[in-house]
VMD Tcl script that builds the backbone (N, CA, C; Angstrom):
set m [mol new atoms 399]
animate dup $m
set s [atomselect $m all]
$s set {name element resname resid chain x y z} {
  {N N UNK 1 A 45.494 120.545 133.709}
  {CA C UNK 1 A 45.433 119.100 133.610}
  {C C UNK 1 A 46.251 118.593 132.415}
  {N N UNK 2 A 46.328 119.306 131.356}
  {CA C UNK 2 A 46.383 118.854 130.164}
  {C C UNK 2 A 48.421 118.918 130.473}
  {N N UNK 3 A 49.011 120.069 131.154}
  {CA C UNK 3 A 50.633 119.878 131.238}
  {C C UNK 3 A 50.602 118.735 132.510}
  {N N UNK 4 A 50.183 118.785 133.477}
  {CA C UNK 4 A 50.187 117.513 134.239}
  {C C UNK 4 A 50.413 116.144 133.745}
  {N N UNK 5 A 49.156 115.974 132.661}
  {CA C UNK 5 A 49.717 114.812 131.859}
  {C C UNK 5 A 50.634 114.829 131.050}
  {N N UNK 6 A 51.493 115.977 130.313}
  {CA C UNK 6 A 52.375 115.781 129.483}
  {C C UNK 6 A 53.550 115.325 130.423}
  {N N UNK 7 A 53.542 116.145 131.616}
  {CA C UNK 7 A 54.824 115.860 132.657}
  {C C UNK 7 A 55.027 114.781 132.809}
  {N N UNK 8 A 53.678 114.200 133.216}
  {CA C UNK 8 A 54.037 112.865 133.683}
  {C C UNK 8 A 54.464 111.774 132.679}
  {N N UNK 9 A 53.637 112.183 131.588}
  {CA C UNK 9 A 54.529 111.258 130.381}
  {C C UNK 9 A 56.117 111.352 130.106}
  {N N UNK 10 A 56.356 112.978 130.361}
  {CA C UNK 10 A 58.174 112.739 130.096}
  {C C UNK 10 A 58.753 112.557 131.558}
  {N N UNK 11 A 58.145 111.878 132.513}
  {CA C UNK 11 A 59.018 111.836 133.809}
  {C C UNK 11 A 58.946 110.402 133.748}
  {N N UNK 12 A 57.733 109.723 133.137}
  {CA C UNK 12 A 57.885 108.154 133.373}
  {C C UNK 12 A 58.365 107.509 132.196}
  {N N UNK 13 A 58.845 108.623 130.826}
  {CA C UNK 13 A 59.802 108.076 129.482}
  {C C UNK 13 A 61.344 108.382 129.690}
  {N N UNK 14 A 61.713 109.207 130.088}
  {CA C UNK 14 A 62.809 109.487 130.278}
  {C C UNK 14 A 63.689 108.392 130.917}
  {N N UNK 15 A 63.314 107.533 131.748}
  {CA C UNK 15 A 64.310 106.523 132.148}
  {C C UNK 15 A 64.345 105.318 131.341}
  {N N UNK 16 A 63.527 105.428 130.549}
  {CA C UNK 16 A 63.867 103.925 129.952}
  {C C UNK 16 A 64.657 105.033 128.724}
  {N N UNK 17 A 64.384 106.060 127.983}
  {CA C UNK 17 A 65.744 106.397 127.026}
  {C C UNK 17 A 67.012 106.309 127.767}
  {N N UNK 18 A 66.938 106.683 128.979}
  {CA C UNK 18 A 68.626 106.633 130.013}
  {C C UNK 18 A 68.768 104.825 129.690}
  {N N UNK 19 A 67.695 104.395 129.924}
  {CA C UNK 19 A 68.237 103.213 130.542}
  {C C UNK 19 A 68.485 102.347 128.906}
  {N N UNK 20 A 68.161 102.974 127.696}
  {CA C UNK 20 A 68.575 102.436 126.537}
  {C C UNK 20 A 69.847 102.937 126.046}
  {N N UNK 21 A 70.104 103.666 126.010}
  {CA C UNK 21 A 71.578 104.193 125.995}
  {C C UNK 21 A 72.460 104.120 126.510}
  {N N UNK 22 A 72.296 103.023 127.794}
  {CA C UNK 22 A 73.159 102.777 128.429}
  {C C UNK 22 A 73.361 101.169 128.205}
  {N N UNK 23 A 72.366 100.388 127.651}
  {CA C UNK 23 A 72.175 99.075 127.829}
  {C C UNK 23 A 73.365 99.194 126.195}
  {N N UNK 24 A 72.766 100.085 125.470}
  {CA C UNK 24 A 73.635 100.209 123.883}
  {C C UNK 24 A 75.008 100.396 123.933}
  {N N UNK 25 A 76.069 101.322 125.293}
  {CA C UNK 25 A 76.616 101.681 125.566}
  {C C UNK 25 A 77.767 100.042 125.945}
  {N N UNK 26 A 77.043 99.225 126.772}
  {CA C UNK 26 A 77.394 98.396 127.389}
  {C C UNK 26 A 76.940 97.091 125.799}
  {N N UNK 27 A 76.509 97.006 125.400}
  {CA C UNK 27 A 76.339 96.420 123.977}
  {C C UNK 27 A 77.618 96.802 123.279}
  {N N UNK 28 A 78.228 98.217 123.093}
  {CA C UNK 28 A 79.323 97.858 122.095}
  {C C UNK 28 A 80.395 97.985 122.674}
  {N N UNK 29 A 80.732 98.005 124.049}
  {CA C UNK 29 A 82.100 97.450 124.809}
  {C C UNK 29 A 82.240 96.023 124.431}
  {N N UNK 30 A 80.974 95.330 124.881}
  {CA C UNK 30 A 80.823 93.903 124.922}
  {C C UNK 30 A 81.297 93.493 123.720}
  {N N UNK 31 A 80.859 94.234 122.567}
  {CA C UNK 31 A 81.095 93.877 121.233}
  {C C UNK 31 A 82.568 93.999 120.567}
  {N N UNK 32 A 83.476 94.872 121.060}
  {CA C UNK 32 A 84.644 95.372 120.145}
  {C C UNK 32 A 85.213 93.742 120.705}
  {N N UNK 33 A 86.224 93.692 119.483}
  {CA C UNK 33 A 86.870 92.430 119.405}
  {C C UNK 33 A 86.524 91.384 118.503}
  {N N UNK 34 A 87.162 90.346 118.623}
  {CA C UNK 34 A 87.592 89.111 117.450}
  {C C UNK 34 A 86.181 88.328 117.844}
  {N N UNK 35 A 85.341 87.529 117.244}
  {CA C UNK 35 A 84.467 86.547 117.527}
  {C C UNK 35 A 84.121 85.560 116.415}
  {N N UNK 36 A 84.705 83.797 117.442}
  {CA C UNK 36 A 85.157 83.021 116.500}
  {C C UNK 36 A 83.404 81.848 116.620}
  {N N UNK 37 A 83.320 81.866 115.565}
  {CA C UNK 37 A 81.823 80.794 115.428}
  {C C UNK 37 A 81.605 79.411 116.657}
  {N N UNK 38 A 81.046 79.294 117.456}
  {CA C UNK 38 A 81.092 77.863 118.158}
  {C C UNK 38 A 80.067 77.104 117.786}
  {N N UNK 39 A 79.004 77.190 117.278}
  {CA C UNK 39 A 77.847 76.697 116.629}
  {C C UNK 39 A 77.261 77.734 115.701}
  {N N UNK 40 A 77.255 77.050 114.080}
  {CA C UNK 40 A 75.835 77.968 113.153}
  {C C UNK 40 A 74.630 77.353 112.972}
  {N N UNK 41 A 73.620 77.755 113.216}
  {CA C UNK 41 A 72.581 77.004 113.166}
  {C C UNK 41 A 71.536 77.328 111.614}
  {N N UNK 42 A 71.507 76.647 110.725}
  {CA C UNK 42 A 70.784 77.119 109.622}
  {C C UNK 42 A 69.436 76.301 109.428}
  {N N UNK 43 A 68.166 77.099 109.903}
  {CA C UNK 43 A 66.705 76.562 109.784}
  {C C UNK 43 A 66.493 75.599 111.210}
  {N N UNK 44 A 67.393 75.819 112.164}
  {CA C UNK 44 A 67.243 74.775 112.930}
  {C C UNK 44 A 68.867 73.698 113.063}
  {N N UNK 45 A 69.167 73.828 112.417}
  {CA C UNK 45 A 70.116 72.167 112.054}
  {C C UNK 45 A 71.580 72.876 112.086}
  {N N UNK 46 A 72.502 72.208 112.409}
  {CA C UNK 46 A 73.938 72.675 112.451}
  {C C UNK 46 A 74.653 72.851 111.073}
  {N N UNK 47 A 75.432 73.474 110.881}
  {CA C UNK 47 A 75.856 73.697 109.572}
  {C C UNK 47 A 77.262 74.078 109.642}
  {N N UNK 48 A 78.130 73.058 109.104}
  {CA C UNK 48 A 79.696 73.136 109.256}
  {C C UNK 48 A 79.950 73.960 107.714}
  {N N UNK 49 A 79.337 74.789 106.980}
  {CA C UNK 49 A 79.455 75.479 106.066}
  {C C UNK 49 A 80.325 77.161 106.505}
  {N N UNK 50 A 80.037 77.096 107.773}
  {CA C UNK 50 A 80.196 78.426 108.433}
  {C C UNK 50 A 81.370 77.774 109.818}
  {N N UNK 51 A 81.952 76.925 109.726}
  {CA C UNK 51 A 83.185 76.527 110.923}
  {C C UNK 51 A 84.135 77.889 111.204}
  {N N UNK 52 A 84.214 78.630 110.280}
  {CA C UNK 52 A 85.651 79.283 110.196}
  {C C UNK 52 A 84.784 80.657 110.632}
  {N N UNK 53 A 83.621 80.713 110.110}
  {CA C UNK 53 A 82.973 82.169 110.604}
  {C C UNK 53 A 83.894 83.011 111.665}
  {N N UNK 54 A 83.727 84.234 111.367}
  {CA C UNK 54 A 84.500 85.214 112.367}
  {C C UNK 54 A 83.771 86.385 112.198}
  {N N UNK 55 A 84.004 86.780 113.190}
  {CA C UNK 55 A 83.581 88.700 113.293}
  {C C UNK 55 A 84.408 89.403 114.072}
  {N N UNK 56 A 85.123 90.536 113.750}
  {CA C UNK 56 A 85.940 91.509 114.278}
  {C C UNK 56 A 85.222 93.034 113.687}
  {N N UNK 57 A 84.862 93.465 115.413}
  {CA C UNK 57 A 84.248 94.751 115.185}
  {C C UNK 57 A 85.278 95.270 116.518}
  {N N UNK 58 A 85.973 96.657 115.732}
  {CA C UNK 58 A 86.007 97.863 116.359}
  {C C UNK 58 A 85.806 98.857 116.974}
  {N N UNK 59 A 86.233 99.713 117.587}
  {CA C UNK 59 A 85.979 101.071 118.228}
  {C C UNK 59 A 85.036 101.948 117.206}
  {N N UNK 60 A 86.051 102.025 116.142}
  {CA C UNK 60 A 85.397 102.820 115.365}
  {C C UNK 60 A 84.413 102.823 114.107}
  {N N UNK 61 A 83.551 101.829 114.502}
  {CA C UNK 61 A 82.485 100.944 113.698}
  {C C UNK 61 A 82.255 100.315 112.667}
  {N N UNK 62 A 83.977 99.672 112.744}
  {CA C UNK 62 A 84.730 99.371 111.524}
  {C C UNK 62 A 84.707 97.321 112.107}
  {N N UNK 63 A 84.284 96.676 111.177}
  {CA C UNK 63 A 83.967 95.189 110.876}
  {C C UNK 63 A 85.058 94.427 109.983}
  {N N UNK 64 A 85.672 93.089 110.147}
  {CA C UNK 64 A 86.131 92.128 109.171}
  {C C UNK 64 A 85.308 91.024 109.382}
  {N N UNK 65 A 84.782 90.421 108.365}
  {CA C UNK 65 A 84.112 89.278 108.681}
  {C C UNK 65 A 84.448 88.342 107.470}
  {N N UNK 66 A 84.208 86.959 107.432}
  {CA C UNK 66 A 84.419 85.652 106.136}
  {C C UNK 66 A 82.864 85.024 105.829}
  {N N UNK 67 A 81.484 86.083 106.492}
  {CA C UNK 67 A 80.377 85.373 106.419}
  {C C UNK 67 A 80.107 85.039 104.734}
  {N N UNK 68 A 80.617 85.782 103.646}
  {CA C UNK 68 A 80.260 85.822 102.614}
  {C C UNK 68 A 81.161 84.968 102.022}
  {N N UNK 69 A 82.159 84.329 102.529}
  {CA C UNK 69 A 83.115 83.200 101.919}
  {C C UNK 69 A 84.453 83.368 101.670}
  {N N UNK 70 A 84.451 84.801 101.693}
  {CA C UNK 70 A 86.232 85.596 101.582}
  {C C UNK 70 A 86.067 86.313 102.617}
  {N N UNK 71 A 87.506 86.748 103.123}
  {CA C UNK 71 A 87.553 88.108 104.267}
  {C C UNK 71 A 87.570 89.338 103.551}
  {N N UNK 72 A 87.014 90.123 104.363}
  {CA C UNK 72 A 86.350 91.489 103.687}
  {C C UNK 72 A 86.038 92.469 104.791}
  {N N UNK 73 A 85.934 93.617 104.442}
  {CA C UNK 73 A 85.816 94.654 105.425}
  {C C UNK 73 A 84.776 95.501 105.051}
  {N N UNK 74 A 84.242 95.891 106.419}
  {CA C UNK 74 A 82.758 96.812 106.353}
  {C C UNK 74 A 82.480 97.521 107.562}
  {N N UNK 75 A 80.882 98.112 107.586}
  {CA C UNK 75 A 81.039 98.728 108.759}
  {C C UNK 75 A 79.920 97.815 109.368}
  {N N UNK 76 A 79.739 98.408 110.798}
  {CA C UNK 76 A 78.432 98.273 111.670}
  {C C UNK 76 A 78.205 99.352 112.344}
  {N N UNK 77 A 76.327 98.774 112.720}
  {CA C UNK 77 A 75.787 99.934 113.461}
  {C C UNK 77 A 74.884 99.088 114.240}
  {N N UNK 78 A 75.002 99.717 115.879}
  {CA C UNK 78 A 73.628 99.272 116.733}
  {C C UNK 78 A 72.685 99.818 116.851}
  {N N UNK 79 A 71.774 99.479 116.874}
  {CA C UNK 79 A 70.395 100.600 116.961}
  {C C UNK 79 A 69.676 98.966 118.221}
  {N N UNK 80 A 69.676 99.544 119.381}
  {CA C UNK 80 A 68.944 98.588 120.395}
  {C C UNK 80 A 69.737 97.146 120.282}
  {N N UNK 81 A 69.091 96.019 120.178}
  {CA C UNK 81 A 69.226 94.794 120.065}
  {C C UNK 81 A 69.566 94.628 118.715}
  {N N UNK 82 A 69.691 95.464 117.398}
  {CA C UNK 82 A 70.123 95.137 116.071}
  {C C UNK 82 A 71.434 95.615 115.892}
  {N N UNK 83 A 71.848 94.460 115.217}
  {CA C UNK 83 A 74.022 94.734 115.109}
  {C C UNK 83 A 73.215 94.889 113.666}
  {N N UNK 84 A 73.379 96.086 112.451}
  {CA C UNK 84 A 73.470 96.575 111.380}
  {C C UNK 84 A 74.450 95.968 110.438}
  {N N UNK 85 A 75.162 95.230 109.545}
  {CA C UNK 85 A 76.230 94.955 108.917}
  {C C UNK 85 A 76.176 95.460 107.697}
  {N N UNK 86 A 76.731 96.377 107.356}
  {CA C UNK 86 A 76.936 97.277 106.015}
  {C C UNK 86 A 78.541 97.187 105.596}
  {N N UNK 87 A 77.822 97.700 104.245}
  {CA C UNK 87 A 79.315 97.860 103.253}
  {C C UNK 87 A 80.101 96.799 103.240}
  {N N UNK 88 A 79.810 95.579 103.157}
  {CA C UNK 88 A 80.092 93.856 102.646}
  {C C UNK 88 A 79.059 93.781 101.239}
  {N N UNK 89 A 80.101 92.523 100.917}
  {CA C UNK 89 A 79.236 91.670 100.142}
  {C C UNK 89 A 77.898 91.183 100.375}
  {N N UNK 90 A 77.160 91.175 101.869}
  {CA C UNK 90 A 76.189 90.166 102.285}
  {C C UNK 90 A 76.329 91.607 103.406}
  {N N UNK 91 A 75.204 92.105 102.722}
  {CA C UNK 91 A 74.474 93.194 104.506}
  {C C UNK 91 A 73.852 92.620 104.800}
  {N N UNK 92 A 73.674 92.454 106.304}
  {CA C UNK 92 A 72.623 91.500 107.069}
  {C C UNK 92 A 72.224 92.543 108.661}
  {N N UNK 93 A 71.213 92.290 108.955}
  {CA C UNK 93 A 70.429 92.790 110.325}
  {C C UNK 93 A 70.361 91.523 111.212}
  {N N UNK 94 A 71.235 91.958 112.029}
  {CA C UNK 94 A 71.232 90.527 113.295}
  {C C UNK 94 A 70.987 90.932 114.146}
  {N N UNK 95 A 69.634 90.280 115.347}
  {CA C UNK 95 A 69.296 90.168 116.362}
  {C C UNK 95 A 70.097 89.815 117.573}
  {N N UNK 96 A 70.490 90.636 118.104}
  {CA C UNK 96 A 71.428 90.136 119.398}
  {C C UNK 96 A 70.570 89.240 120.341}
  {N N UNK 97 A 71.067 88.205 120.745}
  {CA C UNK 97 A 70.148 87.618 121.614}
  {C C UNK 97 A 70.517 87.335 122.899}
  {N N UNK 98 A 71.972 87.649 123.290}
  {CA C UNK 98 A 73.156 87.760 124.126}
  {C C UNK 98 A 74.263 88.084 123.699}
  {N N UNK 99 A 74.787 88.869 124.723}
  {CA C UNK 99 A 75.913 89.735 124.584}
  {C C UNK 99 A 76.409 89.732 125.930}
  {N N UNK 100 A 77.825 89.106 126.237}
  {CA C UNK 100 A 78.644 88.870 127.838}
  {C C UNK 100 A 80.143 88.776 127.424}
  {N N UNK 101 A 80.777 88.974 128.099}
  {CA C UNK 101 A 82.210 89.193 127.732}
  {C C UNK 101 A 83.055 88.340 127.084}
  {N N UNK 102 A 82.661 87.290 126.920}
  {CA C UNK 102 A 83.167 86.235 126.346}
  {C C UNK 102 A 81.821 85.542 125.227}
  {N N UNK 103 A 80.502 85.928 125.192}
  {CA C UNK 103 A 79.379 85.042 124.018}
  {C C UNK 103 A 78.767 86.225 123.501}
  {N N UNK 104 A 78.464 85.241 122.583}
  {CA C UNK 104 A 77.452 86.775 121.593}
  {C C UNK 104 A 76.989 85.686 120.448}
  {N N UNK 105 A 75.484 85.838 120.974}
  {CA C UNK 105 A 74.180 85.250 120.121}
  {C C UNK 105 A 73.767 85.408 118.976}
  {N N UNK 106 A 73.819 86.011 117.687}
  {CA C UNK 106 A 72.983 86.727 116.763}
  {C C UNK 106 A 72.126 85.385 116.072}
  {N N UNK 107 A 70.885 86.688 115.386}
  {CA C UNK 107 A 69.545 85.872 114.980}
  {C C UNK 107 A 69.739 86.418 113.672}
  {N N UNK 108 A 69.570 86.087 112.316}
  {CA C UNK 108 A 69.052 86.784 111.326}
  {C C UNK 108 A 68.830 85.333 110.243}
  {N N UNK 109 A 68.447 86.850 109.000}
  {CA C UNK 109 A 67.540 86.075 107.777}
  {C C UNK 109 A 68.846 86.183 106.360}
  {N N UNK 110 A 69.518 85.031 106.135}
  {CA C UNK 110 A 70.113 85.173 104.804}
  {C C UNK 110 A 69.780 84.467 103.670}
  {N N UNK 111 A 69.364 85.071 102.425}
  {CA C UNK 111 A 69.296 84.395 101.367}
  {C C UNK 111 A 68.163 83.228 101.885}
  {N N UNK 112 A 66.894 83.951 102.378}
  {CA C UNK 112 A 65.535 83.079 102.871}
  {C C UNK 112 A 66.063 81.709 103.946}
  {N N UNK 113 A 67.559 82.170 104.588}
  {CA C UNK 113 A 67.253 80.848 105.510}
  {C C UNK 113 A 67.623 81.225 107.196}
  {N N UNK 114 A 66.858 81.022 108.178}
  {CA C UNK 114 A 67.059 81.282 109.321}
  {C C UNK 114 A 68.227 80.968 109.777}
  {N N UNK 115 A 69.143 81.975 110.129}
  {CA C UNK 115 A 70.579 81.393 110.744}
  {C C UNK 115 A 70.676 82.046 112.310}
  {N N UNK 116 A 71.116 81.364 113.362}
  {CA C UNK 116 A 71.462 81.720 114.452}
  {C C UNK 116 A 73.010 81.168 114.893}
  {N N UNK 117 A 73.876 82.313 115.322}
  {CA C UNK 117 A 75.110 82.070 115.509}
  {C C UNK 117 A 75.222 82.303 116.991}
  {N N UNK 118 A 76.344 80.776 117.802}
  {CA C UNK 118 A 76.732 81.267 118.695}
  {C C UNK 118 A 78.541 81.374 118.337}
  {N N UNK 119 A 78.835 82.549 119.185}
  {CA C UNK 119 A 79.958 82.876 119.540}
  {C C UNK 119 A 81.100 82.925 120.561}
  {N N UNK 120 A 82.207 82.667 120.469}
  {CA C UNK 120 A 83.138 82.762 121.540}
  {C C UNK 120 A 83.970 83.812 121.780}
  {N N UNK 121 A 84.345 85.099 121.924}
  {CA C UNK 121 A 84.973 85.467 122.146}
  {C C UNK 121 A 86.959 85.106 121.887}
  {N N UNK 122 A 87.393 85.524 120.656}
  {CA C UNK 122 A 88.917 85.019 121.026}
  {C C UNK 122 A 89.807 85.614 121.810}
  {N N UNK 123 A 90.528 85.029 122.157}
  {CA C UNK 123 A 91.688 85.531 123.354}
  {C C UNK 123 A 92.463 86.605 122.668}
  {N N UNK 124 A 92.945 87.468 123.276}
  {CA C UNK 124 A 93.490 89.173 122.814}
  {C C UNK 124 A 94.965 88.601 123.151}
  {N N UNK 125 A 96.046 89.133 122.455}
  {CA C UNK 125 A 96.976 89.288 122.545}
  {C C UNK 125 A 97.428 87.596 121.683}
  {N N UNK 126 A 99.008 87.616 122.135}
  {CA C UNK 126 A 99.498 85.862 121.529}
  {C C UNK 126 A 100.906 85.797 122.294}
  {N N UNK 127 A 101.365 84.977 122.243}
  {CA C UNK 127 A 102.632 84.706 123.055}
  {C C UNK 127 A 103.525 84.935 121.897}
  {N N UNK 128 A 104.809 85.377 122.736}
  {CA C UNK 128 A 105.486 86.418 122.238}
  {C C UNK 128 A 107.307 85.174 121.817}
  {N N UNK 129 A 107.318 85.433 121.344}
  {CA C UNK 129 A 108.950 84.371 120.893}
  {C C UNK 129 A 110.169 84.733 122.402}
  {N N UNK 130 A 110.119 83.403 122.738}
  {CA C UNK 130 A 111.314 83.785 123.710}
  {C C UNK 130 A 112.524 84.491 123.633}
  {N N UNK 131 A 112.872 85.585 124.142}
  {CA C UNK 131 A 114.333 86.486 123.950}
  {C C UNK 131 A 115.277 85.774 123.812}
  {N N UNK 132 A 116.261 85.620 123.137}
  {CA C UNK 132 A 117.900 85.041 122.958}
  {C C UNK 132 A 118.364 85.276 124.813}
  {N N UNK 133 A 119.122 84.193 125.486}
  {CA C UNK 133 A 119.778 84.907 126.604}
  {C C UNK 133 A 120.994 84.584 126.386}
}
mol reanalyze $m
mol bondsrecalc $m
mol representation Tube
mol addrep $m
C-alpha cells in the first residue's frame, strides 16, 4: 500500500513539472528582445517618470535596462512567473503577469512603491539606407 501511494504521487506530479518547464521554456522565447514601456503604473496612478523605460533581455541571460535612470547592464533569471533582475544598480523581482509576443506585464516592489509595467514589444531590425544606382 505504502509504494502504491508513493506511485501515485509521482505519476500525478510529474506532469505539472513537464508542464512547468515548458510554460518557462515558452516564457523566455517570449522574453528575448527589446521592450519599450507603454504604461508605468506607480501605487495605482500613471507615472511619466519612467516614459523612456526599456528592457532588453537576451539568449544568454544577459539584460540592458534605464529603470535606475542611466543605461546599464545586468543579468536575469526566471524561476516560474518571477523575471529575477540582478547585477544593476536597482535588483528587482518582477511578477510576470503576461507574456505574448508582442506584451509583457511585470508586477513588483521598488523603493516601498507598487509599480506595474505594461510593455510593447519593439520592432527587430530598421530600414536600411537606399543603395546608390
Amino acid at each position: 500500500m505504502k509504494h502504491f501511494i508513493i506511485w501515485l504521487f509521482v505519476l500525478l506530479t510529474v506532469p505539472f513539472w513537464s508542464c512547468n518547464s515548458q510554460n518557462n521554456e515558452e516564457t523566455a522565447r517570449h522574453l528575448i528582445g527589446r521592450w519599450e514601456v507603454e504604461q508605468a503604473l506607480r501605487n495605482g496612478n500613471p507615472t511619466e517618470s519612467l516614459a523612456e523605460l526599456y528592457f532588453e533581455f537576451t539568449p544568454d541571460q544577459k539584460l540592458r535596462t534605464n529603470i535606475a535612470g542611466v543605461p546599464e547592464e545586468g543579468t536575469y533569471e526566471l524561476r516560474n512567473e518571477q523575471l529575477l533582475q540582478r547585477n544593476t544598480q536597482l535588483n528587482a523581482d518582477y511578477t510576470i503577469e503576461e507574456i505574448a509576443d508582442s506584451t509583457l506585464v511585470l508586477r513588483t516592489e521598488l523603493r516601498g512603491y507598487a509599480f506595474r509595467f505594461s510593455f510593447k514589444k519593439a520592432a527587430t531590425g530598421g530600414t536600411e539606407a537606399p543603395q546608390p544606382q
